[in-house]
C-alpha positions in Angstrom: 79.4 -13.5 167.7 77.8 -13.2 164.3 76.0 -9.9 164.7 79.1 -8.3 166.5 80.8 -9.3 163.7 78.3 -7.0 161.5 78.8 -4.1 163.3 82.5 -4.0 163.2 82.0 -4.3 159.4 79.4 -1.2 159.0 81.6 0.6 161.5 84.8 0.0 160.1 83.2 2.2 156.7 82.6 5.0 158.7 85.1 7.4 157.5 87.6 8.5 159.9 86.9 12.0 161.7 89.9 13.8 162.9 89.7 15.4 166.6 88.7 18.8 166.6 91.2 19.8 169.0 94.3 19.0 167.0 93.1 20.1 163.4 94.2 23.9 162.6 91.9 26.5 162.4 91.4 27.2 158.5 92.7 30.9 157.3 90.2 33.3 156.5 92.2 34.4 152.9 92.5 30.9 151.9 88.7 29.5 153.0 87.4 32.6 150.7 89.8 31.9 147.7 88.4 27.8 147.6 84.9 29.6 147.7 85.2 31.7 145.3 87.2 28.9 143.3 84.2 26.6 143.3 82.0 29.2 142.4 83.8 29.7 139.0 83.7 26.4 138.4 80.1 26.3 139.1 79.5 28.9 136.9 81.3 27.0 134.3 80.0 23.6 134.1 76.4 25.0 134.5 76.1 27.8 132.0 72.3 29.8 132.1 69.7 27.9 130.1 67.3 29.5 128.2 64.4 28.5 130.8 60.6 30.1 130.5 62.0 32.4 133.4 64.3 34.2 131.9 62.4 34.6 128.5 59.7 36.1 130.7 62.0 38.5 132.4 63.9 39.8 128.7 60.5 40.1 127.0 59.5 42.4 129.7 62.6 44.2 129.8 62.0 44.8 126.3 58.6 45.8 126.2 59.2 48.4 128.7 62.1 49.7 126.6 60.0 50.3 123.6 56.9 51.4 125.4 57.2 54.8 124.3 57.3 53.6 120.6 54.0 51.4 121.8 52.1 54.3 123.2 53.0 56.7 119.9 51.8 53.9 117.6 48.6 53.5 119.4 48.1 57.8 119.7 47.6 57.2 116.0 45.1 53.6 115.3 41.9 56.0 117.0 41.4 53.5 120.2 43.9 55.3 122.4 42.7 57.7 125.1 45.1 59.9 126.8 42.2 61.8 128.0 38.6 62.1 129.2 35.8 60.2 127.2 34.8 62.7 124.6 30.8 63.4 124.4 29.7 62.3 120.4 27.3 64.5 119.1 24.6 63.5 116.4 24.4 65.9 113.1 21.3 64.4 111.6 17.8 64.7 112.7 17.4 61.6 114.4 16.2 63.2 117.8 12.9 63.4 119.1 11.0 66.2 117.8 9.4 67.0 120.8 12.3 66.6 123.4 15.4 67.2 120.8 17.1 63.9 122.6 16.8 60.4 123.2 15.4 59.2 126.3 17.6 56.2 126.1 21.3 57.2 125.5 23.5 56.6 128.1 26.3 59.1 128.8 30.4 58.3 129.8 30.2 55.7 126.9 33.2 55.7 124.5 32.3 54.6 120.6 35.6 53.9 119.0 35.5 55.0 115.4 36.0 52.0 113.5 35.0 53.5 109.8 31.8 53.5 107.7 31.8 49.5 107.1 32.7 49.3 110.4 29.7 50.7 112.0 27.6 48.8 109.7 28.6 45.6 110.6 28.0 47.0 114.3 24.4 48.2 113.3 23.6 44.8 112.5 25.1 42.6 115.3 23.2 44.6 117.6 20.4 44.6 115.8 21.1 41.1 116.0 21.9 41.1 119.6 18.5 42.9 120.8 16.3 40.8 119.0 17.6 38.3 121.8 16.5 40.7 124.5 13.2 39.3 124.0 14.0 35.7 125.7 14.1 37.7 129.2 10.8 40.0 129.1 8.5 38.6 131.4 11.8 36.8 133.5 11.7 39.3 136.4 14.6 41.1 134.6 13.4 44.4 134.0 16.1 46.4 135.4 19.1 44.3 133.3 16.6 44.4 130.0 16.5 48.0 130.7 20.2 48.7 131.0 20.9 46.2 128.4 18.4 48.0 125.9 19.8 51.5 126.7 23.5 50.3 125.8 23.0 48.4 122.5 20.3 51.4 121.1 23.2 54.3 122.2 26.1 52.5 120.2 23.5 52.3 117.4 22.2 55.8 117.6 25.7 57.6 117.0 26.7 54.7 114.6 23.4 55.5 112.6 24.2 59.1 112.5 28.0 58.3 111.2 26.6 56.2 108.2 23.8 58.6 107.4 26.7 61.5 107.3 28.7 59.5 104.7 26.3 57.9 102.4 25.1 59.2 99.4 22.3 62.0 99.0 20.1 59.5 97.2 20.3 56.5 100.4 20.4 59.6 103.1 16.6 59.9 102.9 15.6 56.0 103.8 18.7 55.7 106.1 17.1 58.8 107.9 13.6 57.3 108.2 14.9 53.6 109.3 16.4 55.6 112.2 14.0 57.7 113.2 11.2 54.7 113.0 13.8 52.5 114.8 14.3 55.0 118.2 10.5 56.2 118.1 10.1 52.8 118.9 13.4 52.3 121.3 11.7 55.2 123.6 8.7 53.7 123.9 10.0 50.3 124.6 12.4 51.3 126.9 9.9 53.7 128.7 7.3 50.7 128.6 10.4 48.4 130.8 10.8 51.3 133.1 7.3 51.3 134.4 7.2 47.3 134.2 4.7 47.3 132.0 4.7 43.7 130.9 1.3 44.0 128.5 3.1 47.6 126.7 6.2 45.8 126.7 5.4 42.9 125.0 3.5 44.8 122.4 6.5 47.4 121.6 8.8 45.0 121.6 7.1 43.0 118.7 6.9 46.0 116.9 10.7 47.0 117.7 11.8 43.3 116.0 10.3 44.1 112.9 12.0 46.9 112.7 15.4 45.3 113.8 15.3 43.1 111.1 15.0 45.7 108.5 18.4 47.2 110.0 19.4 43.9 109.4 18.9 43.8 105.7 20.0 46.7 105.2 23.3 47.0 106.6 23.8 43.2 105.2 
């Protein structure tokens, strides 16, 4: 009798369900007004918090409101392109005599212009940055030392021929010959990589560090 006794008392709190049959059928106006009643009182005991979310989404509604004030501030800082890659020309005589080029620049490259100082400070972290190259001659890397050589000596070439424009006549002259000696070298280094010529390569490269460290110096 015990555990009969158990049941009656779980099923006795069971709340009482009325029979479907006899309870009305709920109007449709006053079902929709308790809805929308408990929606406003949703809405009022749980106000919007200021979660990540939403900061996300009015940050981006703002940046895209102001994005026209964005793109006409960056028109003027000289890093914005709103067309093709302009081609930089050299004005000094920093070419090969023989070719009136360098074998070595790479083309569809943009150089920002980042000022005088700024393209000194560039002259020597490449500088820097090449005398690196060195650790993979001889690693069965001749096509990445190659490529790697050709970008670093192009950003240098123009930036050389900036910093020659605007120093004074008196530093022009050395500035001049530090280039020239520098790319001489670059051109027969990089040819020397082309044809795999590990002995050449080796032996240019030596004399390409010397040099690097000189553009060191100088543009310290």
């Amino acid at each position: 009798m015990a555990p009969t006794a158990n049941l009656n008392q779980i099923f006795s709190t069971f709340p009482v369900i009325s029979k479907l049959s006899g309870d009305p059928k709920p109007r449709p106006d006053v079902s929709a007004a308790r809805l929308q009643g408990n929606k406003m009182e949703e809405s009022q005991d749980n106000p919007i918090k200021p979660t990540r979310r939403v900061a996300l989404g009015l940050g981006t509604i703002g940046l895209f409101a102001n994005s026209n004030v964005a793109v006409s501030l960056a028109d003027d800082n000289g890093f914005w392109l709103n067309g093709p890659i302009p081609i930089p020309r050299a004005s000094n005589m920093i070419d090969n005599v023989e070719t009136g080029t360098r074998s070595f620049l790479k083309t569809g490259v943009y150089i920002a212009d980042i000022g005088t100082k700024g393209r000194q400070f560039r002259l020597k972290k490449y500088a820097f940055d090449l005398l690196a190259l060195g650790d993979l001659i001889g690693k069965d890397a001749w096509n990445y030392v190659r490529k790697y050589l050709r970008l670093k000596s192009t950003f240098m070439y123009f930036d050389f021929d900036k910093v020659i424009t605007a120093a004074t006549p008196d530093d022009k002259p050395p500035l001049l010959d530090l280039a020239n000696r520098l790319f001489n070298t670059v051109e027969k280094l990089e040819d020397a990589v082309k044809q795999q010529d590990l002995p050449q390569t080796e032996l240019l490269y030596k004399d390409t560090t010397v040099i690097l460290q000189e553009v060191m110096t100088r543009m310290a």
